[in-house]
C-alpha positions as CSV (number, residue, x, y, z in Angstrom):
1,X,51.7,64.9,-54.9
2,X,52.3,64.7,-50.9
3,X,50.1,67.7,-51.1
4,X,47.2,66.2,-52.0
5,X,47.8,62.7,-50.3
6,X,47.7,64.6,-47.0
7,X,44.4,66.0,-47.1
8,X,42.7,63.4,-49.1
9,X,44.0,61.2,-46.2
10,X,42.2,63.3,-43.7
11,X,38.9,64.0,-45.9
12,X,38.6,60.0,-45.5
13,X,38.8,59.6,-42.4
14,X,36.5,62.1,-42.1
15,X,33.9,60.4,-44.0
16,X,34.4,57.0,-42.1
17,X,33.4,58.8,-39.2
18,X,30.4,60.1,-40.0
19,X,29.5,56.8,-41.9
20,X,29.8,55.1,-38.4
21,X,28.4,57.7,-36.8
22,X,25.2,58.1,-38.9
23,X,24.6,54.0,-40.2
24,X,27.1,52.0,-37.9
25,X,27.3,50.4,-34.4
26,X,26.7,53.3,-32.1
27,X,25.0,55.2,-34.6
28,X,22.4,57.7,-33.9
29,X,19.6,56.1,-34.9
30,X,20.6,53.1,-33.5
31,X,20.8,54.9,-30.1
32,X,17.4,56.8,-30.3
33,X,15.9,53.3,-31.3
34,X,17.6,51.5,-27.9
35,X,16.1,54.6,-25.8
36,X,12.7,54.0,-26.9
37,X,12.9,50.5,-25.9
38,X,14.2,51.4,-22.6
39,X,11.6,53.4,-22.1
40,X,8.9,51.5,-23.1
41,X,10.9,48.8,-21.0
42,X,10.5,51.1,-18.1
43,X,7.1,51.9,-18.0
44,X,6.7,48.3,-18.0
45,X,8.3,48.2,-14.8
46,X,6.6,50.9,-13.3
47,X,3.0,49.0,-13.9
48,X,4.2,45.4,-13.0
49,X,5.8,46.9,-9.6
50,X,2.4,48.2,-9.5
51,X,0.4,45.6,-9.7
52,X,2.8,43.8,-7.6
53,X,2.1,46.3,-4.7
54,X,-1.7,46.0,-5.0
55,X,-1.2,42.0,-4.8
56,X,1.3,42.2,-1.9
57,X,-1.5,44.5,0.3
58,X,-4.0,42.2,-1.1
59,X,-1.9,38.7,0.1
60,X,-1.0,41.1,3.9
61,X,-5.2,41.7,3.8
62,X,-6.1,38.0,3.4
63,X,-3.2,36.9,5.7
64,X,-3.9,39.6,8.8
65,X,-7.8,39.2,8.5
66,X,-11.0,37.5,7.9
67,X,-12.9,40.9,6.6
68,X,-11.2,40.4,3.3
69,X,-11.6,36.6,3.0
70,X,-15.7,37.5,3.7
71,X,-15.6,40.0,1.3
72,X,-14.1,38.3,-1.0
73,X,-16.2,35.0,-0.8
74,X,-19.5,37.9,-0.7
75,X,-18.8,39.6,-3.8
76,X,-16.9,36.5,-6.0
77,X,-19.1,33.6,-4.7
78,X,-22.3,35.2,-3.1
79,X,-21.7,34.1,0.4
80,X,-24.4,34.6,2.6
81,X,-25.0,35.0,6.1
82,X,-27.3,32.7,8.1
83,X,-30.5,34.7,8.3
84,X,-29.6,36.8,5.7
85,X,-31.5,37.3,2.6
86,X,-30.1,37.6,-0.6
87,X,-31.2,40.4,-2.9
88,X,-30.4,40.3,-6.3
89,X,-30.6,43.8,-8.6
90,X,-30.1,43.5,-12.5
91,X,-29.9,47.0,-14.4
């Protein structure tokens, strides 16, 4: 009888294992899922820091300069220069 107990014993414990390592906290799947999200999350990151850098260059331009603030007003607003004329092509 303590034959059997022994082994049985172990053959559970093995199979509590692999249930937590298959459906449990920690499991595999559960792992693989959290690693997608991080890199998903990631790549988010990547695009906001960016778009961050394209704003910050834009913010130095508009600070340092008045060539962006014209060309900004020019192609936004349609600025024009006195003595300019204004020509307007549709396609």
């Amino acid at each position: 009888m303590a034959r059997r107990i022994v082994p049985a014993f172990l053959v559970l414990l093995l199979v509590i294992v692999h249930v937590q390592l298959w459906f449990g906290r920690g499991s595999i799947g559960a792992v693989a899922t959290l690693q997608q999200k991080l890199d998903a999350q990631i790549a988010a990151n990547v695009q906001s820091q960016q778009a961050n850098g394209r704003l910050e260059n834009e913010v130095r331009d508009l600070k340092e300069g008045l060539e962006m603030v014209e060309e900004k007003a020019r192609s936004e607003l349609g600025m024009v220069k006195p003595n300019e004329i204004f020509v307007n092509i549709s396609k």
